[in-house]
Rosetta silent file (secondary structure, phi, psi, omega in degrees, C-alpha in Angstrom):
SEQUENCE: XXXXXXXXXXXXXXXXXXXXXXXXXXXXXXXXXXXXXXXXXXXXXXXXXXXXXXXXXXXXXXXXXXXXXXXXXXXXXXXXXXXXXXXXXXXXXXXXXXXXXXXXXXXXX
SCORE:     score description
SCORE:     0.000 S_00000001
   1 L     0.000  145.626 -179.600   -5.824   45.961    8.752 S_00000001
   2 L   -95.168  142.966  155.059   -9.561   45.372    8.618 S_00000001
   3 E   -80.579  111.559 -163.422  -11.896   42.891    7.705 S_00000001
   4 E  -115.209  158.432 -174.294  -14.128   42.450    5.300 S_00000001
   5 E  -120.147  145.414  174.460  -16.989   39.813    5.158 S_00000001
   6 E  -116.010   97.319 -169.091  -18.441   38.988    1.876 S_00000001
   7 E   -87.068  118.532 -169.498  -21.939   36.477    1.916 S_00000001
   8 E  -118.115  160.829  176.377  -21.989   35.305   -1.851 S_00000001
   9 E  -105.041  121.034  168.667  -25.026   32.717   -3.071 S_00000001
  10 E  -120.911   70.051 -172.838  -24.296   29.645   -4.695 S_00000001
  11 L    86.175 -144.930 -165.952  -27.529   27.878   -6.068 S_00000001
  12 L   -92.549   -8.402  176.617  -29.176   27.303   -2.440 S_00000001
  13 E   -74.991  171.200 -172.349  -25.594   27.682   -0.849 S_00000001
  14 E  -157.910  105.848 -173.518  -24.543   30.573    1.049 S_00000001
  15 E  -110.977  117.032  166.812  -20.787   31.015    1.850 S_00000001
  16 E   -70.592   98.779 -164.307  -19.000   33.609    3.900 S_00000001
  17 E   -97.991  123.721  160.681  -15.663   34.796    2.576 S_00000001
  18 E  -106.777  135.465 -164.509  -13.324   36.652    4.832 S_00000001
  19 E  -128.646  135.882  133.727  -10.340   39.385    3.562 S_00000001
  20 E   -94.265   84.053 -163.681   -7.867   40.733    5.383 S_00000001
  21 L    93.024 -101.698  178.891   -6.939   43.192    2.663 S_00000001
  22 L  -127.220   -7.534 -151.521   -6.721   41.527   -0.751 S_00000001
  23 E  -112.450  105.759  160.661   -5.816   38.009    1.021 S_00000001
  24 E   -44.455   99.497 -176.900   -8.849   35.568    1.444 S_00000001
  25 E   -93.691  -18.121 -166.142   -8.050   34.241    5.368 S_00000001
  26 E  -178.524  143.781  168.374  -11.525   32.104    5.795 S_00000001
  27 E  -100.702  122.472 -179.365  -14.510   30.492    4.760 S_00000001
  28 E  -136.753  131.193  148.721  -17.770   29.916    6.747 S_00000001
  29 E    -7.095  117.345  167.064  -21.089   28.360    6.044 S_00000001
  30 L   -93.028   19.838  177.954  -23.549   31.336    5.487 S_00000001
  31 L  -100.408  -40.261 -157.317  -26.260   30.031    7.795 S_00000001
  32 L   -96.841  -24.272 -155.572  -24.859   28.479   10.229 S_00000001
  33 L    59.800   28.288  167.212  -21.079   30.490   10.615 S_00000001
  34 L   -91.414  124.188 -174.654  -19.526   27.818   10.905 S_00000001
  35 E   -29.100  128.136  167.773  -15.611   27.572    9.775 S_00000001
  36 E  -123.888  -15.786 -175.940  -15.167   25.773    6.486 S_00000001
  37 E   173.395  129.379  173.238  -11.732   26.631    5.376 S_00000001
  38 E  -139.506  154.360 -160.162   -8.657   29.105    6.072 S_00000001
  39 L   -78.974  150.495  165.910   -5.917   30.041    4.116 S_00000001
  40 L  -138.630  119.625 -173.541   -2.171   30.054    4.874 S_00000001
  41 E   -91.732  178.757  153.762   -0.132   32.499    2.427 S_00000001
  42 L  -101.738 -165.937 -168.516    3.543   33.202    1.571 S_00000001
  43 L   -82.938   17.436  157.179    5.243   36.262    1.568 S_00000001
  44 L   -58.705  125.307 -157.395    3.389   37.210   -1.377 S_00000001
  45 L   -83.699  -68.721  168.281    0.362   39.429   -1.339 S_00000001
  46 L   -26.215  -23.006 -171.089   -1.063   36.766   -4.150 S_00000001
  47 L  -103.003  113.486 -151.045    0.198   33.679   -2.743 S_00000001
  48 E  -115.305  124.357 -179.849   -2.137   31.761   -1.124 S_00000001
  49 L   -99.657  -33.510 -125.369   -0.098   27.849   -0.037 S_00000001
  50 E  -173.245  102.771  177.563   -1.736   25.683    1.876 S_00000001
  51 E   -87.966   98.883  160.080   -6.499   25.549    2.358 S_00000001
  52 E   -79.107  113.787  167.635   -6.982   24.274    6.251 S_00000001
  53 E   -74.376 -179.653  174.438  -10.402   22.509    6.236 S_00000001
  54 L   -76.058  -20.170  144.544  -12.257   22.766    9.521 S_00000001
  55 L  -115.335   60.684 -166.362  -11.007   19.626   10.593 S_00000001
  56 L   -32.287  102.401 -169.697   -7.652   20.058    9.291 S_00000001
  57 L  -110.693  151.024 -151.945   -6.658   18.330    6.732 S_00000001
  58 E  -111.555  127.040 -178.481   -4.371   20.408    4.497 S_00000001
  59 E  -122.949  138.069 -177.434   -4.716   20.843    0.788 S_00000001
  60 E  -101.101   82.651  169.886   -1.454   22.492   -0.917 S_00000001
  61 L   -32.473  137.963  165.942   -2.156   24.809   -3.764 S_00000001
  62 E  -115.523  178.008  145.407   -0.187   25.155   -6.897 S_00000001
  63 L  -119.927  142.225  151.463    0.433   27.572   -9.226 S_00000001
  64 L   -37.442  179.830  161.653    1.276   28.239  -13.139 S_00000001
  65 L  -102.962   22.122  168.163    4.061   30.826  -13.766 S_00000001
  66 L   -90.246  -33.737 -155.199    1.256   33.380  -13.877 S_00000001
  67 L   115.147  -28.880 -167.384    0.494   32.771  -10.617 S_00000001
  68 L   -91.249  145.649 -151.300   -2.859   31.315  -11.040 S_00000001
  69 L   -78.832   98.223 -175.061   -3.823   28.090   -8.814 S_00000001
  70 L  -102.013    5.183 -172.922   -3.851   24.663  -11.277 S_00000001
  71 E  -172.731  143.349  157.185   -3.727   21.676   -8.835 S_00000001
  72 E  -128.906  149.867  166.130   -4.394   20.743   -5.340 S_00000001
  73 E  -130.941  148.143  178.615   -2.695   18.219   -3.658 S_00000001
  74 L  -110.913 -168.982 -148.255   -3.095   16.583   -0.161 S_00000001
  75 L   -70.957    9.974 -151.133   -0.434   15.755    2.118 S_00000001
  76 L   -88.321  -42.397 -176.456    0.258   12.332    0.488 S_00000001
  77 L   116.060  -12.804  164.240    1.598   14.863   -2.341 S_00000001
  78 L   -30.545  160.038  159.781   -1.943   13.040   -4.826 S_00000001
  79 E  -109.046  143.544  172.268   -3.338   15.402   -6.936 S_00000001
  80 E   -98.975  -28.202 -174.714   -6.756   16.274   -5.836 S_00000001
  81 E  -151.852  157.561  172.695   -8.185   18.777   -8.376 S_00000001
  82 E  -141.792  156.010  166.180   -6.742   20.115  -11.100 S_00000001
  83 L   -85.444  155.149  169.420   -7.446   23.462  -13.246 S_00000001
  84 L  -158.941  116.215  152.444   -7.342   24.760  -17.000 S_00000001
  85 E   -93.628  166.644 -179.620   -7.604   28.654  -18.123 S_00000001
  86 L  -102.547  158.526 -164.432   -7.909   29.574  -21.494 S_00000001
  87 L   -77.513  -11.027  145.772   -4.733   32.217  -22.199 S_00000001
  88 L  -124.119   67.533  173.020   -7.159   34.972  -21.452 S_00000001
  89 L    94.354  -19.144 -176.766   -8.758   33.400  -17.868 S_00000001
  90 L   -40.633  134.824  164.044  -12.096   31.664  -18.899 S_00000001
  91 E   -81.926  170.158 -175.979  -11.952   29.081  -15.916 S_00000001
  92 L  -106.398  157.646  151.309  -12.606   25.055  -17.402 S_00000001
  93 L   -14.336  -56.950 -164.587  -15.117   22.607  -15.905 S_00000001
  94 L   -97.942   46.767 -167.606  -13.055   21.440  -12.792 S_00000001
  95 L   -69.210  101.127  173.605  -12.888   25.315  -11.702 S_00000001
  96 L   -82.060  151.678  179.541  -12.348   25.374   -7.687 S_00000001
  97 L   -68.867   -6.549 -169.307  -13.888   28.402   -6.327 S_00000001
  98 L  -104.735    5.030 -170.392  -11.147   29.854   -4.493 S_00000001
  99 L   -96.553  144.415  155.878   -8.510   29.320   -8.019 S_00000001
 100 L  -132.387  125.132 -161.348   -7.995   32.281  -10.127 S_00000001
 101 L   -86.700  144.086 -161.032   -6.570   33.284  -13.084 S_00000001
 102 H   -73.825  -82.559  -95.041   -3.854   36.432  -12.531 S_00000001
 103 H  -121.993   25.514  165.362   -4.919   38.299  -15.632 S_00000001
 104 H   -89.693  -15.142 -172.359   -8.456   38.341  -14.111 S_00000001
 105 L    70.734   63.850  177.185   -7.801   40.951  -11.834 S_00000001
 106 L    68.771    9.951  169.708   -8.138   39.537   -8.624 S_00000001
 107 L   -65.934  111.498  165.848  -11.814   37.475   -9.641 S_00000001
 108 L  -128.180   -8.498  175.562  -11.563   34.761   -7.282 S_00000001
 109 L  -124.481    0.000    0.000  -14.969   34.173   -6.811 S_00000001
């Protein structure tokens, strides 16, 4: 399977996305390369569980029954962020960049 790297601009930030396929595996800084976050999925092409920070501490993704990512939690089981789509995908205010709505087509960033 191959790898693709994607450098996207955010404002003065500059973030490095990595794919293995369709499945986001890692984030890095886009100046520096340094690791900022990687992914751990389920058996799921779609299902992305568990965002390893670079010194890793573990944030657990939820989902909707669409599929699309509404809450983080850390290991305590807190909620750290939470999400809201509109029924067709508009993300709300508290939007994390890596959350997506299913009926977006795969827009995750």
């Amino acid at each position: 399977m191959s790898m693709i790297r994607l450098i996207v601009r955010f404002g003065s930030t500059k973030i490095q996305y990595v794919y293995a396929g369709w499945q986001r595996i890692a984030d890095y800084d886009g100046v520096t390369n340094t690791l900022q976050n990687r992914y751990v999925y389920g058996v799921g092409l779609d299902e992305p569980l568990v965002q390893v920070s670079s010194s890793g501490v573990l944030s657990y993704l939820h989902t909707d029954r669409l599929g699309s990512i509404i809450a983080t939690t850390d290991s305590t089981g807190a909620v750290t962020n939470r999400s809201k789509y509109s029924p067709i995908g508009e993300k709300g205010a508290s939007w994390h960049q890596f959350w997506f709505h299913r009926s977006t087509l795969r827009c995750r960033d």
